[in-house]
C-alpha positions as CSV (number, residue, x, y, z in Angstrom):
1,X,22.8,24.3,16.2
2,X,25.7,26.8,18.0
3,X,27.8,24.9,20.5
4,X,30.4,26.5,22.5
5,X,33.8,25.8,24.0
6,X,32.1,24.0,27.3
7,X,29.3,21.5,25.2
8,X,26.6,23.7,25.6
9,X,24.4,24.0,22.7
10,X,21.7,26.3,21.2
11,X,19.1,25.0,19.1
12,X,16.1,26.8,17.7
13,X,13.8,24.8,16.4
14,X,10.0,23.0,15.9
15,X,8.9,20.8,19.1
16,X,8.2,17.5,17.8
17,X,6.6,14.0,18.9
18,X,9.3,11.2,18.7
19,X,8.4,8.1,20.6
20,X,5.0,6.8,21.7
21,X,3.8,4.5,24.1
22,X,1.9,1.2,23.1
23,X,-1.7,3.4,23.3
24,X,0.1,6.3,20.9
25,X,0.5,8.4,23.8
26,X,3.3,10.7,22.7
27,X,6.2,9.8,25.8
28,X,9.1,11.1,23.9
29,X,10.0,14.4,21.8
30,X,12.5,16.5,19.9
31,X,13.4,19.2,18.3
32,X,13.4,19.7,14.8
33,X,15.7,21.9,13.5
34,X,16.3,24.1,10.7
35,X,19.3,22.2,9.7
36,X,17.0,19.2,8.7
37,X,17.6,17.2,12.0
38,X,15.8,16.1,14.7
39,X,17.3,16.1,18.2
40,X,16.2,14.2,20.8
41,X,15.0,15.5,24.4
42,X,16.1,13.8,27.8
43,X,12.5,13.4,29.5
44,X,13.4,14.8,32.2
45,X,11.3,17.6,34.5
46,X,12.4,20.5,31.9
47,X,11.3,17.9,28.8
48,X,8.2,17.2,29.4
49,X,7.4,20.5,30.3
50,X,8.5,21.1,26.6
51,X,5.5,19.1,25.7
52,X,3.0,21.9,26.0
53,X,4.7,23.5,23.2
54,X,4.2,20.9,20.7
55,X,4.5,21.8,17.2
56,X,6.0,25.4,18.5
57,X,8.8,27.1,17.5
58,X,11.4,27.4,20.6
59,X,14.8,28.1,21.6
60,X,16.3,25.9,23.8
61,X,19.9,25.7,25.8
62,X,21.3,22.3,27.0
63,X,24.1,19.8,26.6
64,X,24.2,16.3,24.8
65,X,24.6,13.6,27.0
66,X,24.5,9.7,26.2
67,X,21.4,7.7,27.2
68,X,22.0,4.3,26.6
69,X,23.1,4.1,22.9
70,X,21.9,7.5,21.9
71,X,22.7,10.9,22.5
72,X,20.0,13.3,23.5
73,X,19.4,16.9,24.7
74,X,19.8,17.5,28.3
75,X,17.9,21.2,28.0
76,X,18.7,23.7,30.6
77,X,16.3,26.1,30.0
78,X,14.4,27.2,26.4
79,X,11.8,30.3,25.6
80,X,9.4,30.4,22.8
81,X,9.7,34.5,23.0
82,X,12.8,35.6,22.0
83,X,13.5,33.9,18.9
């Protein structure tokens, strides 16, 4: 993960299943990166969208932000292509 002087973070990285629903529906994802961590994904419009690339590799651009008790990945904007 690169962060810069303004929070903003780069991660490349595998997209992952991380919560599911009561009928193991996957409702939650995030990224798994090459520094052995997992980070999770805000679900918002640009997350699930995300979830077509399941088990991809992908670069993604966003900012951490507190939900609740956790921190997760607001992301910006991501492409699979220019990793």
């Amino acid at each position: 993960m690169k962060n810069d002087s303004n929070d903003r973070i780069t991660l490349v990285g595998l997209v992952v299943p991380a919560q599911w629903d009561k009928n193991g529906e996957i409702v939650g994802i995030a990224i798994s990166s090459y520094d052995e961590k997992d980070y999770p994904v805000l679900m918002d419009k640009v997350g699930r969208r995300l979830m077509a690339f399941m088990h991809e590799k992908i670069l993604i651009i966003g900012k951490p932000i507190k939900k609740g008790n956790i921190e997760v990945i607001k992301v910006k904007r991501f492409n699979k292509n220019s990793i």
